[in-house]
N, C-alpha and C positions, 0 to 999 in steps of 0.2 A: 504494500500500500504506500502511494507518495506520500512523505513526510507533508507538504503542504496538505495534502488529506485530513491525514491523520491530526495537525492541532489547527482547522480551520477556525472553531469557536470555541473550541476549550467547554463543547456543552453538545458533544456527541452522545450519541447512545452506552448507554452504562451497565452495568449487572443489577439483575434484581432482587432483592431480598427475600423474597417469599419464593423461593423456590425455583426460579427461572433458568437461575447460571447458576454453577456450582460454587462460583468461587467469588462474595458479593462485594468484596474492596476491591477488585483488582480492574480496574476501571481501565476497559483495555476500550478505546471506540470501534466502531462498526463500520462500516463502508457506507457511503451517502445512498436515501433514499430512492430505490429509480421512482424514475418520473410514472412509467406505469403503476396506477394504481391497482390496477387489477393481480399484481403479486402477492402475495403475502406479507404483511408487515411483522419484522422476528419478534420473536418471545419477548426476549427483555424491552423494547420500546412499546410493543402491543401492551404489557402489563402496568407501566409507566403511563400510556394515554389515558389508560381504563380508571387509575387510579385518580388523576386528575378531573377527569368528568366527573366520578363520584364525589369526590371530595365539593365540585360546585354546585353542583344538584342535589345533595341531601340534605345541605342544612338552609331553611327555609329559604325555597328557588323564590328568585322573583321579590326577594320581600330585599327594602334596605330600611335601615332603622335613624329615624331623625331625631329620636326625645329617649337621653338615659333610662329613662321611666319605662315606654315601651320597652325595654327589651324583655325576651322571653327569660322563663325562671331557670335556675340550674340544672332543679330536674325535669325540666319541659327542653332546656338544649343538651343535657348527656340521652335523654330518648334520644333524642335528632345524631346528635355525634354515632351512638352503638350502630343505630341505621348506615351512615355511613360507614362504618370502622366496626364492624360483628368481631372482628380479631382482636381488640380490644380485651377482651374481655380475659383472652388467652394471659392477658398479661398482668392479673390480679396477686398472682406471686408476687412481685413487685411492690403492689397494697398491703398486704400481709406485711412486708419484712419493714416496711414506712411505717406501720401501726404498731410494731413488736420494738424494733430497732430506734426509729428516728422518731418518738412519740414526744419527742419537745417541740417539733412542726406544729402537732395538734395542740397541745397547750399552751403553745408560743402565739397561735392564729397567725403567722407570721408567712405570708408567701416572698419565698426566697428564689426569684429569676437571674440572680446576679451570679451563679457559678461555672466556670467553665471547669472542666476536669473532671478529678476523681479524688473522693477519698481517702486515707488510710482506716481508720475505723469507726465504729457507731456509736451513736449517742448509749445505746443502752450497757455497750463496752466496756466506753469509759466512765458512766457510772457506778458500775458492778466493781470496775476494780478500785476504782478510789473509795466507794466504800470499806473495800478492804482492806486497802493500804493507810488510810486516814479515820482509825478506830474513833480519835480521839474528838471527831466531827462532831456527834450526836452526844457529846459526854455532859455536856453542859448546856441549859435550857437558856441560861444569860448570854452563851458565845455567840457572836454573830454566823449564821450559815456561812460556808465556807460557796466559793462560784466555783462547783465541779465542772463545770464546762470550762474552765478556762485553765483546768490543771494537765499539765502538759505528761506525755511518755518517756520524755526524752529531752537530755538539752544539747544544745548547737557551739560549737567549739569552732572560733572561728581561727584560721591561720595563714600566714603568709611561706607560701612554699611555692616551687616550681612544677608548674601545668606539667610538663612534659613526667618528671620524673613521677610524680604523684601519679597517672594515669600507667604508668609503667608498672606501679607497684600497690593497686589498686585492690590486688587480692592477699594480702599482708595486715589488715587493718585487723581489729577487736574479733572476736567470737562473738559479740553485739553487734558491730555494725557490719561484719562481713556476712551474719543472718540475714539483717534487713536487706542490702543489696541482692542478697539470692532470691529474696521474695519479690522485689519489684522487680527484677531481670526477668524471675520463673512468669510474674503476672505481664510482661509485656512481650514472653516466648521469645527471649534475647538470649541467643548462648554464649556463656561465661567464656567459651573458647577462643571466643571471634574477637568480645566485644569487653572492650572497660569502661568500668562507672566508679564517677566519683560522685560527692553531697555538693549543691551548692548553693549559697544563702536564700539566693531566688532564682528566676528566671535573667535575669536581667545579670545577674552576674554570671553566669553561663553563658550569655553571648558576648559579655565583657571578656574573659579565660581566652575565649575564642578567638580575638580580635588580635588579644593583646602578644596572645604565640603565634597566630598564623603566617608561613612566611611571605606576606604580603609585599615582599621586597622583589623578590621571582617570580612569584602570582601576583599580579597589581592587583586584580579584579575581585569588586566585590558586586554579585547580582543578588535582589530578594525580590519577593516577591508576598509582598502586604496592600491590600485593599483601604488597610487603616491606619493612623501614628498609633506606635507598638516604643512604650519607652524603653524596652528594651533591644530592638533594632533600632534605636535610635542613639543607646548608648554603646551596640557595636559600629554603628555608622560613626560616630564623634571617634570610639579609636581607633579605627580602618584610617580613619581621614590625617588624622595624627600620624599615621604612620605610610601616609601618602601612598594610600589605597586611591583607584579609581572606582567607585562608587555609582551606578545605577537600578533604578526600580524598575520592577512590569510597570506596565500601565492598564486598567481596566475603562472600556468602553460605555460610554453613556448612552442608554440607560440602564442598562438590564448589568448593569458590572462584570459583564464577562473578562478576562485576562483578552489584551488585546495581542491575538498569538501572532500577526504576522511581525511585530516589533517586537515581541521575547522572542520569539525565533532567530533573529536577526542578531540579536543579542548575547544567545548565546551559540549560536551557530557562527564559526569564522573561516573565512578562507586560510588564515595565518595557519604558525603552527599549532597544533589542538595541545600540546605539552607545556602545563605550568600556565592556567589558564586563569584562574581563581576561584574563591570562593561563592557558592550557589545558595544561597537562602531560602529553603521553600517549606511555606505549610500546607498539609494536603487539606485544609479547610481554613475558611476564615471567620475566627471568631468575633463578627461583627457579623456581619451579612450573612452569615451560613451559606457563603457560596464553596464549593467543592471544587479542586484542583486535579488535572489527570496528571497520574505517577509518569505519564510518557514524559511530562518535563521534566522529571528528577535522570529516566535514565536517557532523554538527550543530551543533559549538560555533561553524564556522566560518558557518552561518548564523544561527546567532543574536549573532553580535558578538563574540566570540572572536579573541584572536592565540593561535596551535598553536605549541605548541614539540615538535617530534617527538624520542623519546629512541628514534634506531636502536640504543646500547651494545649488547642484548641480543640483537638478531638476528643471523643467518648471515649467512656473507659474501657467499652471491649474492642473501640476499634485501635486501641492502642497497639492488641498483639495479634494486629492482621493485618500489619503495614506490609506481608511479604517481602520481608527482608532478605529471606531465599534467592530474591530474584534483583533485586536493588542494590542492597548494599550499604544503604548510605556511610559517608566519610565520621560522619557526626549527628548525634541524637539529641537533643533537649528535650523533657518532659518537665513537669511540675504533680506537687500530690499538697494537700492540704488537709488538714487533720480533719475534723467533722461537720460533716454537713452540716449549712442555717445554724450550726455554732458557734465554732472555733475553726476560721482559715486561715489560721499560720499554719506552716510546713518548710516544705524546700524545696531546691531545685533540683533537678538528675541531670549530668552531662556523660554523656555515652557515646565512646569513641571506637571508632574501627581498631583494633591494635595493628594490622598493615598502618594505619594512618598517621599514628601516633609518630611515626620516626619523623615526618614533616613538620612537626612542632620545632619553633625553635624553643630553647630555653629563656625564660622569663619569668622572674619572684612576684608571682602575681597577688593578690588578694578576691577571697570572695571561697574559696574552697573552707566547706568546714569540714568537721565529727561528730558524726550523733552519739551521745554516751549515755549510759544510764539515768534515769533522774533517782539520782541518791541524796545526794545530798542534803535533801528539803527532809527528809524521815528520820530523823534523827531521834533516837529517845530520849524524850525529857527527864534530866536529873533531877534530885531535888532540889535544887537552886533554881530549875523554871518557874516562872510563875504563871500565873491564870493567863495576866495579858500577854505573854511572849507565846503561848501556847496559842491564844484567839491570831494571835499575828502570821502564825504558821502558814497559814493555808497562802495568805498574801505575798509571800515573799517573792515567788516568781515574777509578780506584778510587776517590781521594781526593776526588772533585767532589761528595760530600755535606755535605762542609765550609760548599759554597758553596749552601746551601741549597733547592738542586734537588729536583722531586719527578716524580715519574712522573706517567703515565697512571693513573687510579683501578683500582686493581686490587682486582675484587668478584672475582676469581674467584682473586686470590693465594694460592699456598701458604701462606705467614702470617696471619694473621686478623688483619684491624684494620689490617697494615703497606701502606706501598708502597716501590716500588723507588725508587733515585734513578737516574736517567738523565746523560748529562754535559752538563753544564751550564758556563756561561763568563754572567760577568757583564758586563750592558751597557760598563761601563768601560773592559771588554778587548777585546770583541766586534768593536769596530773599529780596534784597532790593523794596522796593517801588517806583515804576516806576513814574516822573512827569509829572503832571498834564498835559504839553506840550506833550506827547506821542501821539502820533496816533494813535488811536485800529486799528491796519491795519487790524489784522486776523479777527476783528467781523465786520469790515465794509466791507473785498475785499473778505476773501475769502466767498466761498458759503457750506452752512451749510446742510449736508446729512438730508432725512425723520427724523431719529431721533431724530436729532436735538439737537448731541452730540454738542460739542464744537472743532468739528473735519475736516480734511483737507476734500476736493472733491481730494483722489484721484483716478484722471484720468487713469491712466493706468492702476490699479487694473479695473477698473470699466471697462474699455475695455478688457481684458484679461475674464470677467467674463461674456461679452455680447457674448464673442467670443464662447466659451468653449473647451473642452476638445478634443473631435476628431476632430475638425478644426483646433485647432493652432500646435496638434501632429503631422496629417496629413502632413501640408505644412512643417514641420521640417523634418519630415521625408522624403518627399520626395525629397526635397533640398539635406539634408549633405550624402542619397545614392545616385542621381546623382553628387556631388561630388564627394566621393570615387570612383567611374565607371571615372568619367574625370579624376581622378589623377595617377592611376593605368594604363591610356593609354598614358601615358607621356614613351618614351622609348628614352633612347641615341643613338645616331647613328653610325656607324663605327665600329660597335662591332660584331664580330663572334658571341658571346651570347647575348639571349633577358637579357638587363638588364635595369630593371627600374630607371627612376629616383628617384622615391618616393617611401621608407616604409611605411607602416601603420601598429600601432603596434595595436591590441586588435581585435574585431571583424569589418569586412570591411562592404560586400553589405550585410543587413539583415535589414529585417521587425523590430524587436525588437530590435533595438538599440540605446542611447543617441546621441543627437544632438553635442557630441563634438567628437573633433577628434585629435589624436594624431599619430604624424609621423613625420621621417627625409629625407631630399633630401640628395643625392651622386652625387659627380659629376661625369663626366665622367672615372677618372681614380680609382673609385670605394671608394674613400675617404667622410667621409661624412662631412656635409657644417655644420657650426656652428649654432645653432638652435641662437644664440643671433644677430650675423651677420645676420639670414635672417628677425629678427624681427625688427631690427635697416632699413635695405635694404626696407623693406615692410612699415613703419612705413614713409620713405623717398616718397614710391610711395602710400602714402595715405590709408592702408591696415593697423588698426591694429591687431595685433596676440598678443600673449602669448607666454608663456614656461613652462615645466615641468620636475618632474623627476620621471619617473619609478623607484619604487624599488618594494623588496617583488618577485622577482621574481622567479620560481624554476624550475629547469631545469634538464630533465628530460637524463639519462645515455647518450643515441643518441644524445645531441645535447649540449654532455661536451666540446667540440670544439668550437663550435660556441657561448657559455657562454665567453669563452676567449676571443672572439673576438669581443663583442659587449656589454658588462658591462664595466663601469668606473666609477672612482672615480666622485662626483661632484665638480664641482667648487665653491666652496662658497668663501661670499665676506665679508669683516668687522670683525665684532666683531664673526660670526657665522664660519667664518673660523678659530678664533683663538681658539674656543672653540673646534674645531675639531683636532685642530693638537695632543690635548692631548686626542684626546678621543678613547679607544681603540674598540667603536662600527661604526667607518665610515662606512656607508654602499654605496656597488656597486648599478650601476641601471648604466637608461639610459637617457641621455638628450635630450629633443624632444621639438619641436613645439608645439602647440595647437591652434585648433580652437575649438570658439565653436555659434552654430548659435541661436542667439534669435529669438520671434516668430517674430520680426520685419525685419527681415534678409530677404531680394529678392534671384529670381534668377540673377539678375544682378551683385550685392554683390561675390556670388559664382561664376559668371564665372569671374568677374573682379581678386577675387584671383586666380582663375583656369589659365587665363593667364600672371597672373605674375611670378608662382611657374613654368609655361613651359619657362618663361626666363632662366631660370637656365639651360636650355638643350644647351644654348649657350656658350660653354667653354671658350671665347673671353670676355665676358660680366662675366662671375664669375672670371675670374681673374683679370678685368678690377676693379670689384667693390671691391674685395679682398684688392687690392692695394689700393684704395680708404679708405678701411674699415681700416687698419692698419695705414696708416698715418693719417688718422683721429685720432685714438685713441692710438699712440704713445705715452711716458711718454720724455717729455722732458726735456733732463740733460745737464745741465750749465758746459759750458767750462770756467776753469779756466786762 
């Protein structure tokens, strides 16, 4: 098949999940449509149409909805959804283990859209063992509740060593953390033969590691391939540049976002020599738009002279260990894992290296590489010189570990915009002290030790995510975030001579193949659009949390020079990142949008409870009402002299 064939729109025919192709990540395309209809259309695109007719025609055809008030009730639209989606129902394992596992959800009333990723374990987990580990919780009716959701497994060591060597000797570390590494390797089906992994503070320093050893000196070239600003391709872009990398992005085509393939092509296809070409950026999704990427980009860079850095962050958790790596290869891996669900998302980052690869690192004393080591430390038994209050203080101590400059897992999908969490953290200095005799082995006594019989956590959510598999937990994502888009798309303002919606959606809408996130802005009625931070603050107030993002990279095509004018803007930046933009003469345009994104622990109750709070906005009474609210809330207040 001619390579111009094969990436004409980056949104050829795909494999099907339910059964069609046997093999449902491997996103190989199809030969173009013939123009005779009268052939057969194949399995996987026939299942693909069928799914999309259904998805528009079963939930109330014909009807769009102009007054919050009308909309239909929850269980008047889950009848309508089963109608469309009877396979649903297949996927009530899932319900079970959200009602057993993650029952702070239900208590909390808290819908949580803001996650991309995966877990390490479950609410009811880490309950059970900090019960056990922290007898001295319930001892006293005067002590304050201790916040077990925010008491950690493990603390983060951070250190300054050499990328290259550390990834060299990756399998040397703890009987603790050389467990944990086998379990997220086993859970992402990476073989320890091929592949090294180290811990890293977040995401964002894992592309930093990268930057800072690649030999960018012989490789000039750096290519990525984001839909969105990613502050952590942004903080490998700043040390590529430093290090007098040449530096370019895909470009994605206006409207529908597709990857604009004849300029990637171009870009990374060259007449020169294919040897020592540079470094390849790609996600196979993107976690804004939930648009989907074909693996053929990853292995054309990789035959034309390419090292592939795969950025899994964005993807689901079973499609973590079905990248077919068999057949790829990539050079380098980045994941991310976050501790529990709608509670606690601090974690870390993973960077996973080819070991062939590894010899192309130069050496370089980098920062951002930690060690997960036991949480010992906080167990201590109290002598009798503790007192009451140094015991109530106990539980808080981890609190304090932002002092010590700790940072999370990069958190793109945090409740806070811009923040991250701090996770507990112990500095190299301390980190091998010898712990006393009075210490509690909490970890060898409470938690519970896998077959193996590493020195390693039971996590739960992995372990559930793996009982679950692949076409079940896709399934129900899928058909969740397209009857969303079909509910948001029937939101229309009223009083208007034109149909005008309330909601954009920017990338690909109802389709079989597309990511579980979603990106779009609301307009109010006099056609202006509502601030995506207002509606996250507003949502955040009615228990909803969201995200935000920024489209860039955008390219627009002669027809639609007009409408570029009117819908690119500068971003908003805040702090130190704005002041670094005022002198910088690459600002770039895009768009500021919302975001959702739905994990596989995400209901249909979740989506219609956003579904009707995004139709308040059809209330032009109520967006001015909360407007007013929203500005004198965050007014800057100036002293009269």
């Amino acid at each position: 098949m001619p390579a111009d064939t094969l990436f004409r729109d980056d949104d050829g025919d795909q494999a099907c999940f339910q059964g069609c192709c046997s093999n449902p990540l491997l996103r190989v395309q199809e030969s173009p449509i013939q123009k005779d209809d009268s052939k057969p259309r194949n399995t996987s695109a026939a299942c693909r149409h069928s799914f999309a007719d259904t998805t528009s025609s079963f939930f109330f055809p014909n009807t769009q909805f102009t007054n919050h008030e009308s909309l239909p009730s929850l269980r008047e639209s889950f009848a309508q959804f089963i109608k469309a989606y009877p396979q649903y129902s297949e996927t009530r394992t899932i319900d079970n283990i959200r009602a057993q596992e993650y029952y702070n959800l239900t208590l909390s009333k808290h819908v949580c859209l803001d996650y991309i990723g995966i877990g390490l374990f479950s609410y009811a987990q880490v309950q059970s063992q900090l019960s056990a580990i922290v007898p001295f919780a319930s001892s006293s009716s005067s002590s304050p509740s201790p916040q077990f959701s925010d008491f950690p497994f493990f603390d983060v060591s951070f250190k300054s060593v050499n990328l290259k060597s550390e990834l060299l000797q990756s399998s040397q570390g703890s009987e603790f953390e050389s467990g944990i590494k086998k379990r997220i390797l086993d859970f992402l089906n990476i073989s320890q033969q091929e592949y090294s992994m180290i811990f890293t503070a977040n995401k964002s320093s894992a592309f930093k590691l990268v930057a800072e050893s690649y030999p960018f000196q012989s490789n000039r070239k750096l290519l990525t391939v984001y839909d969105h600003d990613s502050e952590a391709l942004q903080t490998m872009v700043n040390t590529a540049e430093k290090r007098r990398a040449h530096v370019s992005s895909a470009e994605f085509k206006w409207p529908r976002l597709r990857v604009h393939a004849e300029n990637m092509r171009k870009m990374i296809v060259s007449k020169k020599k294919k040897r020592g070409r540079g470094l390849f950026v790609f996600p196979l999704q993107s976690r804004v738009t939930g648009s989907n990427y074909s693996y053929q980009w990853m292995s054309l860079a990789q035959e034309n002279g390419w090292h592939v850095l795969l950025d899994a962050c964005a993807l689901g958790p079973k499609d973590m260990d079905s990248f077919g790596l068999s057949l790829f290869h990539p050079d380098f891996l980045v994941c991310s894992f976050y501790k529990v669900f709608g509670d606690n998302p601090t974690g870390f980052g993973c960077l996973i290296a080819k070991k062939s690869a590894v010899s192309i690192l130069e050496d370089s004393k980098t920062a951002g590489i930690v060690t997960l080591e036991p949480q010992a430390q906080l167990f201590r038994s109290p002598d009798s010189s503790g007192t009451d209050t140094e015991l109530e203080q106990m539980p808080n101590i981890w609190m304090k570990a932002d002092n010590l400059n700790g940072k999370s897992i990069e958190t793109e999908t945090s409740r806070s915009k811009g923040k991250e969490f701090s996770p507990n953290v112990t500095t190299s200095e301390t980190s091998g002290k010898e712990e006393s005799a009075e210490t509690i082995p909490a970890l060898s006594k409470n938690l519970k030790l896998r077959d193996d019989q590493h020195a390693a956590f039971e996590c739960k959510c992995l372990d559930q995510v793996d009982s679950l598999g692949l076409m079940l937990v896709n399934n129900r994502r899928r058909y969740l975030v397209n009857w969303l888009i079909t509910a948001l798309m029937k939101l229309q303002h009223p009083n208007r001579l034109d149909s005008f919606p309330l909601v954009r959606i920017y990338g690909p809408k109802i389709k079989f193949d597309r990511g579980p996130a979603l990106a779009f802005n609301v307009y109010d009625w006099k056609g202006e659009k509502v601030d995506p931070t207002f509606i996250q603050k507003l949502a955040d107030r009615n228990h909803i949390s969201l995200s935000q993002g920024f489209l860039q990279n955008i390219w627009f095509p002669d027809k639609y020079e007009e409408e570029r004018d009117r819908v690119l803007e500068k971003r908003k930046d805040e702090g130190k990142e704005a002041e670094r933009n005022k002198s910088s003469k690459k600002a770039k345009q895009g768009i500021a949008v919302v975001t959702v994104a739905l994990s596989f622990l995400v209901n249909f109750e979740d989506t219609y409870k956003f579904w009707a709070f995004i139709a308040r906005f059809l209330d032009a009474d109520f967006v001015e009402k909360e407007r007013w609210r929203y500005t004198a809330l965050n007014q800057k207040k100036v002293e009269v002299l």
